[in-house]
N, CA, C and O atoms as a CHARMM CRD file, in Angstrom:
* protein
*
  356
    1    1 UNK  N   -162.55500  83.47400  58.29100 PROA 1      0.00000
    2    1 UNK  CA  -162.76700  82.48000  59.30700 PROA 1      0.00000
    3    1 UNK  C   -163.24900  81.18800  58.65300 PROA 1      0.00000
    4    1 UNK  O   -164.03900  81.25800  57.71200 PROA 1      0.00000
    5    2 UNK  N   -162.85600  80.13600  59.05900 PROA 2      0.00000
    6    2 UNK  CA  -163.02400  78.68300  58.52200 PROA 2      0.00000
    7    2 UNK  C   -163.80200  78.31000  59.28700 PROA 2      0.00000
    8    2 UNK  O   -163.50000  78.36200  60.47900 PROA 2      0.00000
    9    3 UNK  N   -165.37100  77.68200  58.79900 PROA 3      0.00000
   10    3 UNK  CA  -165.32000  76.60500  59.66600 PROA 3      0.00000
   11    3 UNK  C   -165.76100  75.45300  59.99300 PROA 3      0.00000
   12    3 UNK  O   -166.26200  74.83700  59.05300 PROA 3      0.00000
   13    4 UNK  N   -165.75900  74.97300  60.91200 PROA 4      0.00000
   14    4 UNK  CA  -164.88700  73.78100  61.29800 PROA 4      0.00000
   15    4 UNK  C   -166.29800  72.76500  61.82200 PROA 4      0.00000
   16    4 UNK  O   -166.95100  73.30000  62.71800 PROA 4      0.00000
   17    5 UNK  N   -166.78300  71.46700  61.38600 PROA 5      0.00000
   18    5 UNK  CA  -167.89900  70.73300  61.76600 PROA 5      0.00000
   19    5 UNK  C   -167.62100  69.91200  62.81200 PROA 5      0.00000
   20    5 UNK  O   -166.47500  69.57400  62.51600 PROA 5      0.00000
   21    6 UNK  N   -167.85100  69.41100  63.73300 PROA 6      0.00000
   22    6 UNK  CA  -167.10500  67.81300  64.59800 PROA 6      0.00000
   23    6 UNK  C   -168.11600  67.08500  64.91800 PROA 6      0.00000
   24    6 UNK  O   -169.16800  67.65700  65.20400 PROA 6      0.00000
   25    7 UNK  N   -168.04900  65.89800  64.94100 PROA 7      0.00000
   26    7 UNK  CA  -168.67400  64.90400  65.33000 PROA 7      0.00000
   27    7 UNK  C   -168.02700  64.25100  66.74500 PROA 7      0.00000
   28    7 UNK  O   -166.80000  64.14300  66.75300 PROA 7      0.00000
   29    8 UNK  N   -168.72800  63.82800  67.88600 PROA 8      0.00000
   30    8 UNK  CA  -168.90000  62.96100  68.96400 PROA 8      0.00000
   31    8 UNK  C   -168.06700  61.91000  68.26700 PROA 8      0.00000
   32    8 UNK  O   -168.24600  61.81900  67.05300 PROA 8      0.00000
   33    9 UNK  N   -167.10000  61.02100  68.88400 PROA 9      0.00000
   34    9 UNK  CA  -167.07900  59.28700  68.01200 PROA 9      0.00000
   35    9 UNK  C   -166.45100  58.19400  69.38200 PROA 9      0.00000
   36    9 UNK  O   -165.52100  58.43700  70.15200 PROA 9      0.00000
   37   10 UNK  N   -167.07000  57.33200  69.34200 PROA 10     0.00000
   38   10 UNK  CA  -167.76100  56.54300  68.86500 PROA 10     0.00000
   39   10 UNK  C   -168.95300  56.79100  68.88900 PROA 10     0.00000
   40   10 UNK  O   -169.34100  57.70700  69.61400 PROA 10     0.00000
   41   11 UNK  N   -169.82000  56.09300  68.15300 PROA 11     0.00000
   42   11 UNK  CA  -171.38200  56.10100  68.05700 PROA 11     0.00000
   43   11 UNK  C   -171.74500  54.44600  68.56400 PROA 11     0.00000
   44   11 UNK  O   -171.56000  53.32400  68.09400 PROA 11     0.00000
   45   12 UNK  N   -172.27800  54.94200  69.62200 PROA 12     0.00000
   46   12 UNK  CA  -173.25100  53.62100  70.36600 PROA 12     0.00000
   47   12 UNK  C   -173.62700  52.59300  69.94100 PROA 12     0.00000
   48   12 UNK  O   -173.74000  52.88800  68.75200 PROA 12     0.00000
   49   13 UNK  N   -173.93900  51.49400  70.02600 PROA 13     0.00000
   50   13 UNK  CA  -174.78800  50.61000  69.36200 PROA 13     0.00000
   51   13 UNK  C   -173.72900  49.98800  67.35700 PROA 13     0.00000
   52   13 UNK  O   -173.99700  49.09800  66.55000 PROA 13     0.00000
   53   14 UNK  N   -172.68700  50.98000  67.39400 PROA 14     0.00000
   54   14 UNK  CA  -171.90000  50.23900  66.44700 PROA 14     0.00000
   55   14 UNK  C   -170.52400  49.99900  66.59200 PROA 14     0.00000
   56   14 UNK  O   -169.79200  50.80700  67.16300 PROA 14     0.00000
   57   15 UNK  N   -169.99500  48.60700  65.96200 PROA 15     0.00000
   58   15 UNK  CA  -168.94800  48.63900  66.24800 PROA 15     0.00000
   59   15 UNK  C   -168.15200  49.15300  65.77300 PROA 15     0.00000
   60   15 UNK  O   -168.20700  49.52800  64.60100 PROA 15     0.00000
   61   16 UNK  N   -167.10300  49.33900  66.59100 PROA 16     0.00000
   62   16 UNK  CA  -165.80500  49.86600  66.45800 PROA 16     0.00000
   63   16 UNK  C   -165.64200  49.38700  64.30400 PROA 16     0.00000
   64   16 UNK  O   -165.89100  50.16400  63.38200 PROA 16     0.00000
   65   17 UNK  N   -165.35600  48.50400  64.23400 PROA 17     0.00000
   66   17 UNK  CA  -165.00900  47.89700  62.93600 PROA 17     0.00000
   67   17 UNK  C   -166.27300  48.35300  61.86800 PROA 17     0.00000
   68   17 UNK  O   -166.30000  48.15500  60.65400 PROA 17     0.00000
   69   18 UNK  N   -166.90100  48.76300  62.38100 PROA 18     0.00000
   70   18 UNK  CA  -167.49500  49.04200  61.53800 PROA 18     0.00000
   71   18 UNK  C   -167.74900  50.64800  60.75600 PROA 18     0.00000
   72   18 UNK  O   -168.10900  50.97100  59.62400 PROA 18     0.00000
   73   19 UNK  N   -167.34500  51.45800  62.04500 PROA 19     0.00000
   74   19 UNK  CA  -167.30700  52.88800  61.71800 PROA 19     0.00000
   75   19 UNK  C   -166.92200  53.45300  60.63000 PROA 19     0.00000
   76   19 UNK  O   -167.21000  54.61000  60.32200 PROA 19     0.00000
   77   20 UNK  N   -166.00200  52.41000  59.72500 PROA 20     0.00000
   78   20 UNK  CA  -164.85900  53.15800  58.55900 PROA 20     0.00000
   79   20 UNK  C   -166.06900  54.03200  57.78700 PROA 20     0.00000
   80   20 UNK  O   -165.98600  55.25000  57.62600 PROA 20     0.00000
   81   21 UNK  N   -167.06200  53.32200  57.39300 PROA 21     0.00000
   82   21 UNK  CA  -168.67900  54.01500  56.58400 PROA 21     0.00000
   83   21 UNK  C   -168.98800  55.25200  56.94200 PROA 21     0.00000
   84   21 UNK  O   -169.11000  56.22800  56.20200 PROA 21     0.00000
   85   22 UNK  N   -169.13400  55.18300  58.27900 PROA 22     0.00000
   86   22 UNK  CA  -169.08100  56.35600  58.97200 PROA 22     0.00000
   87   22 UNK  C   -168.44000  57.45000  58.84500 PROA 22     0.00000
   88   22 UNK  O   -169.03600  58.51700  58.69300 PROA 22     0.00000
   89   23 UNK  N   -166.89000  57.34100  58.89700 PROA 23     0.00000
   90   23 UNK  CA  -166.17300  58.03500  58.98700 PROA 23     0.00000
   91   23 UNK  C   -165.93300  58.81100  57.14500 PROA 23     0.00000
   92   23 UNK  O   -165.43800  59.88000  56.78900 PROA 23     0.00000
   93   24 UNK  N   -166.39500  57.95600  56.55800 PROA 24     0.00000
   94   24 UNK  CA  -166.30500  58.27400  55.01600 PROA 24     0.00000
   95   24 UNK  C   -167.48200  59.55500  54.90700 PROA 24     0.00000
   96   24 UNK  O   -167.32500  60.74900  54.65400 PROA 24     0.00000
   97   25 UNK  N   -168.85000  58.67300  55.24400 PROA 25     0.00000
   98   25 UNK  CA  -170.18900  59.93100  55.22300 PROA 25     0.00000
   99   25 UNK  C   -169.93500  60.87600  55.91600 PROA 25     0.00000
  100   25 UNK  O   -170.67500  61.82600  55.66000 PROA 25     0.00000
  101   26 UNK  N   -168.93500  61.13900  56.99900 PROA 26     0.00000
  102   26 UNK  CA  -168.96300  62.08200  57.80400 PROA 26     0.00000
  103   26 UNK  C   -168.27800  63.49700  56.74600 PROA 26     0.00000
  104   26 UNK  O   -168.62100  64.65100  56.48900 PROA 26     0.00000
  105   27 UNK  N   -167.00100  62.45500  56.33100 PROA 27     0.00000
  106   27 UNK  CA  -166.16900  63.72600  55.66100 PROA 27     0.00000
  107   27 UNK  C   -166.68400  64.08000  54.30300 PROA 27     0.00000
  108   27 UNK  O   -166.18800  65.07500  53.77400 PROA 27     0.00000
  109   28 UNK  N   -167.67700  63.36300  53.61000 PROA 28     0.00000
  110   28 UNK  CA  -168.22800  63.54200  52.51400 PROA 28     0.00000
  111   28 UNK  C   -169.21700  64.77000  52.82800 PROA 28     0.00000
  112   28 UNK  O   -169.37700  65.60000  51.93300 PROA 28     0.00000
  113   29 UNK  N   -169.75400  64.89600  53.80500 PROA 29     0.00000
  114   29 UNK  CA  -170.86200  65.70800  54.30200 PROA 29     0.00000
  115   29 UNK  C   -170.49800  66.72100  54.71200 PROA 29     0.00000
  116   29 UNK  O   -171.36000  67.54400  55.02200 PROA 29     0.00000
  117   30 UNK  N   -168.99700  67.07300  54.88100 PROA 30     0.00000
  118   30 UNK  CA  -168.32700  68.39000  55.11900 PROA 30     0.00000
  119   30 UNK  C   -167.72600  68.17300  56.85300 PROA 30     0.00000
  120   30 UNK  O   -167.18000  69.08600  57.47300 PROA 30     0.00000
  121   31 UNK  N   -167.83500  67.55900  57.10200 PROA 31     0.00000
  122   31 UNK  CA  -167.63500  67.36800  58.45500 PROA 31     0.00000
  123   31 UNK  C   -165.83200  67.41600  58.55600 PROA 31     0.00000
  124   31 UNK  O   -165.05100  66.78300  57.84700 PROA 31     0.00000
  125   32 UNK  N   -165.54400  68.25400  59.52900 PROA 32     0.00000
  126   32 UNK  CA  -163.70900  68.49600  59.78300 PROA 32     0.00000
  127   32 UNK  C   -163.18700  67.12300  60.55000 PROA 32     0.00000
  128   32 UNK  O   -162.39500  66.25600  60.18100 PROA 32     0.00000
  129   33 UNK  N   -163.94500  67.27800  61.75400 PROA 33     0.00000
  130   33 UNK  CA  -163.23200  66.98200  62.91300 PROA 33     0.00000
  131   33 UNK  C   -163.90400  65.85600  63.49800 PROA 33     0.00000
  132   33 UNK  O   -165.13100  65.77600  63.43900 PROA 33     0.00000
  133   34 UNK  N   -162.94200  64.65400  64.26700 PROA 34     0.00000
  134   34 UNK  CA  -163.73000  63.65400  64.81800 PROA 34     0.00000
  135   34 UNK  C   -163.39000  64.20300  66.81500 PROA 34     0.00000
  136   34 UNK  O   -162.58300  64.99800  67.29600 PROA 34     0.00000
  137   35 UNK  N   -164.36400  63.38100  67.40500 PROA 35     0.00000
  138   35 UNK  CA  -163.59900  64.32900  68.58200 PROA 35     0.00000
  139   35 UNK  C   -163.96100  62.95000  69.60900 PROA 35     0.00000
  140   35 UNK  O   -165.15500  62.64900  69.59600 PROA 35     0.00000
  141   36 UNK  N   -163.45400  62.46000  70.10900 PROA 36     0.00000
  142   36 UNK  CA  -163.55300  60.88500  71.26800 PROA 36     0.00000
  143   36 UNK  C   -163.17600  61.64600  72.86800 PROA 36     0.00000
  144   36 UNK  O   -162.47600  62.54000  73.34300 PROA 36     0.00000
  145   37 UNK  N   -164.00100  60.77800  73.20700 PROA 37     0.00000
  146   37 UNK  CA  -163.94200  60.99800  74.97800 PROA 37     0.00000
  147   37 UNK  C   -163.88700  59.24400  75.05700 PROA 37     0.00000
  148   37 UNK  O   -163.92300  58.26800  74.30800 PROA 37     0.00000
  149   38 UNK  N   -163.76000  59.64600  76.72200 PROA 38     0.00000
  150   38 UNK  CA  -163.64100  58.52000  77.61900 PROA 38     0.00000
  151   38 UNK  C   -164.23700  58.39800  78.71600 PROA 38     0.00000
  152   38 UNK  O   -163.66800  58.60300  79.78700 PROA 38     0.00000
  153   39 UNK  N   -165.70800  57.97900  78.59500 PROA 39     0.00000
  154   39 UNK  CA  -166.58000  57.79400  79.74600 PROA 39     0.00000
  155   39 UNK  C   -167.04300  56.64000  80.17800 PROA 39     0.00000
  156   39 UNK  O   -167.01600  56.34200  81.37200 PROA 39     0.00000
  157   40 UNK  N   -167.57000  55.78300  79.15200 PROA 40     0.00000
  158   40 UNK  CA  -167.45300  54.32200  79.31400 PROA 40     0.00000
  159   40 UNK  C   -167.45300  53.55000  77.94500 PROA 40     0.00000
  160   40 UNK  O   -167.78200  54.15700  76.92600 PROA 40     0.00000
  161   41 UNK  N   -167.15600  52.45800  77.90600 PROA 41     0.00000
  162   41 UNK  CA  -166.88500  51.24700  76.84600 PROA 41     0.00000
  163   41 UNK  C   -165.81800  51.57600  76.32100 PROA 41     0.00000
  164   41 UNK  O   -164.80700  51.37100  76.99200 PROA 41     0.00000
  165   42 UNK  N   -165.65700  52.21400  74.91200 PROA 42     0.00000
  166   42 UNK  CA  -164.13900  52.52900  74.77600 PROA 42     0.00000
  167   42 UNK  C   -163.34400  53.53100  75.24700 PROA 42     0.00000
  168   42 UNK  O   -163.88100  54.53200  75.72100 PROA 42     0.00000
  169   43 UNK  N   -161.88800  53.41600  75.18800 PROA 43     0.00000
  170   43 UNK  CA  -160.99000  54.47600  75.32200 PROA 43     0.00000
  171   43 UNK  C   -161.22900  55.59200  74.68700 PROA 43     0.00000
  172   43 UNK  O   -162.05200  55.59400  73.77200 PROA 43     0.00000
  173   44 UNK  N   -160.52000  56.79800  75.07400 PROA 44     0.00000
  174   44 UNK  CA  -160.61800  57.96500  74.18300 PROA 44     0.00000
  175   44 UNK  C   -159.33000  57.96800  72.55500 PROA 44     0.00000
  176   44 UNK  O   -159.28000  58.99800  71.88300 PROA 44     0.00000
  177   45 UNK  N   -158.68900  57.08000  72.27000 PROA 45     0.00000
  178   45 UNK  CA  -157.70100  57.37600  71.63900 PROA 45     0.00000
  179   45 UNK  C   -157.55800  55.71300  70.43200 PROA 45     0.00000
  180   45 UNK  O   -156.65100  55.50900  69.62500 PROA 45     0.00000
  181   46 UNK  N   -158.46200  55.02300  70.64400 PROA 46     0.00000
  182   46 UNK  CA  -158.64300  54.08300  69.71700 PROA 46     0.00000
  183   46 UNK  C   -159.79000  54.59900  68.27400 PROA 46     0.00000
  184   46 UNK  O   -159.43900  54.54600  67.09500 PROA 46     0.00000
  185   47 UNK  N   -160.93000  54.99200  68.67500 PROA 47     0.00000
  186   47 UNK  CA  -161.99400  55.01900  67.70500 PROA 47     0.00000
  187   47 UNK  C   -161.21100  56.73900  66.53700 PROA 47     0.00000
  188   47 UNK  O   -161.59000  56.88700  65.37600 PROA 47     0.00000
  189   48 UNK  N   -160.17800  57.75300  67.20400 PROA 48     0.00000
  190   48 UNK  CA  -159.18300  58.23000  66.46400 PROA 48     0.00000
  191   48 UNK  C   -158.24400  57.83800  65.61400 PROA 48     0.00000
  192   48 UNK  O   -157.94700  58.20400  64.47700 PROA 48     0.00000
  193   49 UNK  N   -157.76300  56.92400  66.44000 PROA 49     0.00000
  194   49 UNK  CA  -156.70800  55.84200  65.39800 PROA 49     0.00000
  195   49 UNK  C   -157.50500  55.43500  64.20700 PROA 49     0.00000
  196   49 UNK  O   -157.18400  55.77800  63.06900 PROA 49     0.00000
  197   50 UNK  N   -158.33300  54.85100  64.42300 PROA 50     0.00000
  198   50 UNK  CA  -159.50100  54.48300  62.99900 PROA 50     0.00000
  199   50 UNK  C   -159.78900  55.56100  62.09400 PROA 50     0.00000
  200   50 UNK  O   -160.06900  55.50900  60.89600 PROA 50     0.00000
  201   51 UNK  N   -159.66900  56.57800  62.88600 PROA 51     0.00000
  202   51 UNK  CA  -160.83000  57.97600  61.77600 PROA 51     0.00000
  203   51 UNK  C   -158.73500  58.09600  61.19900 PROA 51     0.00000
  204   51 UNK  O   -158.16400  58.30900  60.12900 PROA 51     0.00000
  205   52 UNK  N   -158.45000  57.92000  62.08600 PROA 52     0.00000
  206   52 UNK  CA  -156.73300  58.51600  61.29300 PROA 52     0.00000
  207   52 UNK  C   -156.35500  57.48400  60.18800 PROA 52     0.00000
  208   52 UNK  O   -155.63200  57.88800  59.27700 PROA 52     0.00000
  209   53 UNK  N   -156.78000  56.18500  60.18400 PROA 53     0.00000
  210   53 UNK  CA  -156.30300  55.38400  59.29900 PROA 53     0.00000
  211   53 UNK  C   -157.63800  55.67600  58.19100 PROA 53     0.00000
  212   53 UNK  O   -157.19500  55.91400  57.06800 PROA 53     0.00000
  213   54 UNK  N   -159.05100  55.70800  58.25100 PROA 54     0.00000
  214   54 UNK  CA  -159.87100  55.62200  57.54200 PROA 54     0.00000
  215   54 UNK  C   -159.99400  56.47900  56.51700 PROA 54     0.00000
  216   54 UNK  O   -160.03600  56.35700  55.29300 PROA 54     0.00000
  217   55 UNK  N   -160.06500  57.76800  57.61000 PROA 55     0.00000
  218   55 UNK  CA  -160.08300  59.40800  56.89400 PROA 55     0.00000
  219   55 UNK  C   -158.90300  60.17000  57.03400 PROA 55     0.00000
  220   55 UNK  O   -159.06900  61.24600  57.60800 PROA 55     0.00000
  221   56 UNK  N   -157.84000  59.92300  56.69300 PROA 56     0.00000
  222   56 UNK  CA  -156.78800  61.27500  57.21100 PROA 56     0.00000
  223   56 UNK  C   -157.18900  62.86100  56.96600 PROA 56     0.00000
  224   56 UNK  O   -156.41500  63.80400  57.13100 PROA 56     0.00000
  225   57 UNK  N   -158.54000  62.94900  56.54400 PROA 57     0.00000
  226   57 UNK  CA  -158.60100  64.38400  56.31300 PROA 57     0.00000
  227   57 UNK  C   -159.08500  64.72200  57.22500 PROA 57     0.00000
  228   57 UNK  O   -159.03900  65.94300  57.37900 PROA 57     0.00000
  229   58 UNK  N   -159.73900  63.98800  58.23000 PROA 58     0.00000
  230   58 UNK  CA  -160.56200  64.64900  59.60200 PROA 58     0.00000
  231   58 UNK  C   -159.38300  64.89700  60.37600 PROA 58     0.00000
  232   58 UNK  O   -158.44900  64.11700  60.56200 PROA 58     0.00000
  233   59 UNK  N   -159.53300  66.14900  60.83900 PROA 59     0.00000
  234   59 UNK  CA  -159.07100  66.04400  62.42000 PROA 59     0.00000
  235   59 UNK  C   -159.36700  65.57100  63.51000 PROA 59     0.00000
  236   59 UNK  O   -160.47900  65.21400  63.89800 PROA 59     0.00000
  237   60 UNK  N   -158.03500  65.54100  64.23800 PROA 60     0.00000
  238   60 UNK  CA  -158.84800  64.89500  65.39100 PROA 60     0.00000
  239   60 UNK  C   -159.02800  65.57200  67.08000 PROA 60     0.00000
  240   60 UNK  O   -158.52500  66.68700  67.21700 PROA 60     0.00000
  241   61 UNK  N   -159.54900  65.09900  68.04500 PROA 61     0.00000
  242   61 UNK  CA  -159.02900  65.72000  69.06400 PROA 61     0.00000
  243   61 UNK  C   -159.80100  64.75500  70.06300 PROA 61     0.00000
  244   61 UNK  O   -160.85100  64.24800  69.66700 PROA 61     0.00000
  245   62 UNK  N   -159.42200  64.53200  71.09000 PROA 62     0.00000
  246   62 UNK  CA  -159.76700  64.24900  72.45500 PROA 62     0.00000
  247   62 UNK  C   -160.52100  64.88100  73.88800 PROA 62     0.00000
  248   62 UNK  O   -159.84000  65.11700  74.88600 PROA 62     0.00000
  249   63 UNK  N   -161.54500  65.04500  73.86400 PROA 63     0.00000
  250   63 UNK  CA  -162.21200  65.61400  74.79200 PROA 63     0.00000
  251   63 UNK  C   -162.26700  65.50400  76.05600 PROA 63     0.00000
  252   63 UNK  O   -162.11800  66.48800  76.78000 PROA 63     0.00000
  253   64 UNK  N   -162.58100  63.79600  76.71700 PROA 64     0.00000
  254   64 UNK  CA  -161.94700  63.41000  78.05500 PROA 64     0.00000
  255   64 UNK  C   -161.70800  62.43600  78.02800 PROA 64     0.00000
  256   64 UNK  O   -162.46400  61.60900  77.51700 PROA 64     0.00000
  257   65 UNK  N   -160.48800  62.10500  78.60000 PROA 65     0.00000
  258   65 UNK  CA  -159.04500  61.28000  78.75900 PROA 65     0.00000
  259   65 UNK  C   -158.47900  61.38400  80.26100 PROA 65     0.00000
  260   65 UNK  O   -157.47600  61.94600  80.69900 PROA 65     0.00000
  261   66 UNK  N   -159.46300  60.65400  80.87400 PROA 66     0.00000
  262   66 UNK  CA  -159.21400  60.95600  82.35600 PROA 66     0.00000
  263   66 UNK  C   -157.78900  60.50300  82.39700 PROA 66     0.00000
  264   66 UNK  O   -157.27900  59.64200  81.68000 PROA 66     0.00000
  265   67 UNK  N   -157.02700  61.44900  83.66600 PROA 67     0.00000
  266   67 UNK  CA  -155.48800  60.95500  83.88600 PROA 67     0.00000
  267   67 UNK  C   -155.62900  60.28900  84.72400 PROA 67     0.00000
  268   67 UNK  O   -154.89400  59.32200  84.52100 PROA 67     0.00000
  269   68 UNK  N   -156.41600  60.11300  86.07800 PROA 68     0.00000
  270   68 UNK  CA  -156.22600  59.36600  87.06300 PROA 68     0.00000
  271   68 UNK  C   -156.60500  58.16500  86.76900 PROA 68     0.00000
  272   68 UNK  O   -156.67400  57.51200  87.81000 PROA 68     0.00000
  273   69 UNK  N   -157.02300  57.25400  85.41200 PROA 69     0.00000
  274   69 UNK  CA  -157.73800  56.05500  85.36600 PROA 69     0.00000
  275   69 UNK  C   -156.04100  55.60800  84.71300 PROA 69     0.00000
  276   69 UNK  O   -155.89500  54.39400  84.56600 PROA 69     0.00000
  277   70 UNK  N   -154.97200  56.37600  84.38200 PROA 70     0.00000
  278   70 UNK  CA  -153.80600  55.82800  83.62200 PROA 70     0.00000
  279   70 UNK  C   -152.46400  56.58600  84.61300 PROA 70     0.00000
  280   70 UNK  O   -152.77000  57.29100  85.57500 PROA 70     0.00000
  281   71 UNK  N   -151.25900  56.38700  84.31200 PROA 71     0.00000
  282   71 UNK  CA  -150.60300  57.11600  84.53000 PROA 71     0.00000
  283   71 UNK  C   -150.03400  58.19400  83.50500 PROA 71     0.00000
  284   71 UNK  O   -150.46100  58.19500  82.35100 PROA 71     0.00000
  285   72 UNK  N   -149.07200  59.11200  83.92000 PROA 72     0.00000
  286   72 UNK  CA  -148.68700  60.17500  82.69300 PROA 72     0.00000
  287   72 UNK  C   -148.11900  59.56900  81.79700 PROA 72     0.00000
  288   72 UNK  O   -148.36500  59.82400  80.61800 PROA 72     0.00000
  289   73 UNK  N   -146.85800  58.23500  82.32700 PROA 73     0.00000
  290   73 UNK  CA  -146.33600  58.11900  81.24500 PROA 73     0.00000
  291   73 UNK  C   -147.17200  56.89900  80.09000 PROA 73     0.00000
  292   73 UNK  O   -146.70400  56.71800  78.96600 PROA 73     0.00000
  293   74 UNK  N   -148.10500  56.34100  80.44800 PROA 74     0.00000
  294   74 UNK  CA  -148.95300  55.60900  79.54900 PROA 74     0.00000
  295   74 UNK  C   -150.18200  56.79000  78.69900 PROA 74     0.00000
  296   74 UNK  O   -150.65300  56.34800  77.65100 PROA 74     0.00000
  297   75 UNK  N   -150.51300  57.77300  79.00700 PROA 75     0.00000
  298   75 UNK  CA  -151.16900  58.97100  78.67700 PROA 75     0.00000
  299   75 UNK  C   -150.28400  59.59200  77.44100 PROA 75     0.00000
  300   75 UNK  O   -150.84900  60.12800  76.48900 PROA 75     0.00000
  301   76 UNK  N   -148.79900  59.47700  77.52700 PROA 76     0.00000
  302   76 UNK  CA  -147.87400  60.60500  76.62600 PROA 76     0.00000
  303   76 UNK  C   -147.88200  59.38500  75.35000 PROA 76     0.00000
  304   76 UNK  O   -147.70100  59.50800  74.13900 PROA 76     0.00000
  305   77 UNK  N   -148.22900  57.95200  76.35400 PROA 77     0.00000
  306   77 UNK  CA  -147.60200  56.92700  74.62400 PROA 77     0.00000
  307   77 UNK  C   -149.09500  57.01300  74.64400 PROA 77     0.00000
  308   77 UNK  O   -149.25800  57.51400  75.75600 PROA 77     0.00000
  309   78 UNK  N   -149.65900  56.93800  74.40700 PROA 78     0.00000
  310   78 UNK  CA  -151.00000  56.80000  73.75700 PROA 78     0.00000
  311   78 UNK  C   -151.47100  58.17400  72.83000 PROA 78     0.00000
  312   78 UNK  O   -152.42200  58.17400  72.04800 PROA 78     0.00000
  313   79 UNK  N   -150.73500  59.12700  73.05900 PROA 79     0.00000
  314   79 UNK  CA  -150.84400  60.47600  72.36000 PROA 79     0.00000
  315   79 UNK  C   -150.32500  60.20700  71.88700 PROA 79     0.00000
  316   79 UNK  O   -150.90000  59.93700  70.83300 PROA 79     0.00000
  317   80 UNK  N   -148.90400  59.90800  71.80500 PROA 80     0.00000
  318   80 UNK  CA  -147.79200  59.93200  71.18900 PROA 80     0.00000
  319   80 UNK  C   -147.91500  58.56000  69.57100 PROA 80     0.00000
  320   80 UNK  O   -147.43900  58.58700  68.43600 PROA 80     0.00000
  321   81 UNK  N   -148.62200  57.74700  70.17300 PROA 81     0.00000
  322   81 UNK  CA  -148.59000  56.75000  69.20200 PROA 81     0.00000
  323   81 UNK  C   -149.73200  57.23200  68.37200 PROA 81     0.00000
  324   81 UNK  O   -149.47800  57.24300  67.16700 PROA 81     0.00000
  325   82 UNK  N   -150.70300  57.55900  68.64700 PROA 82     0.00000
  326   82 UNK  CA  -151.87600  58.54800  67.43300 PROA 82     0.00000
  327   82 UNK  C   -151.16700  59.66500  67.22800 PROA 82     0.00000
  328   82 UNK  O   -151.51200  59.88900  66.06800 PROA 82     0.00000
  329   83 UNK  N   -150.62300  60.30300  67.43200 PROA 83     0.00000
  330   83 UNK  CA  -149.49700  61.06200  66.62700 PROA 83     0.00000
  331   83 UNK  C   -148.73100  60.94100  65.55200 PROA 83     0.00000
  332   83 UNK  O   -148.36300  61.73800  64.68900 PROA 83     0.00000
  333   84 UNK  N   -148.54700  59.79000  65.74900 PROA 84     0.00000
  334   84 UNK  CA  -147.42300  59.36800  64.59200 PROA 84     0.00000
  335   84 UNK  C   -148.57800  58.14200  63.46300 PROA 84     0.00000
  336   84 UNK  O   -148.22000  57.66100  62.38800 PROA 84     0.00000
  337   85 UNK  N   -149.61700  57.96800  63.98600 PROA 85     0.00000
  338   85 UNK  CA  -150.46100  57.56900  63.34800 PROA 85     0.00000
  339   85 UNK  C   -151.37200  58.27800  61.84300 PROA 85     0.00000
  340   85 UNK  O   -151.87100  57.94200  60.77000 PROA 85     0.00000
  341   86 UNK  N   -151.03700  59.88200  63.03700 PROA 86     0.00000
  342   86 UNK  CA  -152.07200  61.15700  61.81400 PROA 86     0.00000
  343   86 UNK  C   -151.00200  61.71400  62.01900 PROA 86     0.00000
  344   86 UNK  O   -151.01000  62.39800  63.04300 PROA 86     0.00000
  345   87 UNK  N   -149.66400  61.69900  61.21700 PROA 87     0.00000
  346   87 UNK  CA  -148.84100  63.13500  60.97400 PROA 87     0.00000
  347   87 UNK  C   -149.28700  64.40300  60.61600 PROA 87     0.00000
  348   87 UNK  O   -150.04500  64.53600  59.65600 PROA 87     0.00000
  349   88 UNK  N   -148.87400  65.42700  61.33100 PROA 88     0.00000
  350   88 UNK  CA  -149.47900  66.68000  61.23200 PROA 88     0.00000
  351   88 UNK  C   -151.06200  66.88900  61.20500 PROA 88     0.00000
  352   88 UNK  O   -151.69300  67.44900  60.30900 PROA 88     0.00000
  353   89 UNK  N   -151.59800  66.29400  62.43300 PROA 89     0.00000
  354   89 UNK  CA  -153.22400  66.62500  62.90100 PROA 89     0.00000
  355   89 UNK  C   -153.12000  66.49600  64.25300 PROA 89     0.00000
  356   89 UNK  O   -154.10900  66.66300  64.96700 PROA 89     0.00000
């Protein structure tokens, strides 16, 4: 059995642009997985795009991604485009 660390992301009080640090100490520290919701300030599928360009070794995943604040087909491109952002994660 593997396993597997995750971190919450974004972190409060920093910006977006600034996380790349973050995202470096995270995976240096053993940490797998980044994991984004959508409750307030940012989206769930931007502060991923970052950990996908920063760290490609984290995984990623999405926790809440309300559907009723989007429709399906703006929901499938927004997966779809961090998809092709982190090939094979």
């Amino acid at each position: 059995m593997t396993n597997r660390w995750g971190m919450t992301v974004p972190l409060g009080g920093i910006p977006l642009a600034d996380h790349a640090a973050f995202y470096a100490a995270l995976h240096r520290a053993g940490f797998t997985d980044v994991w984004s919701s959508e409750v307030n300030g940012t989206d769930a599928f931007t502060p991923l795009a970052l950990a996908a360009a920063w760290q490609p070794g984290l995984r990623l995943g999405t926790a809440i991604a309300p559907v009723f604040t989007r429709g399906p087909g703006l929901l499938a491109m927004s997966a779809a485009a961090l998809a092709e952002a982190a090939p094979d994660r």
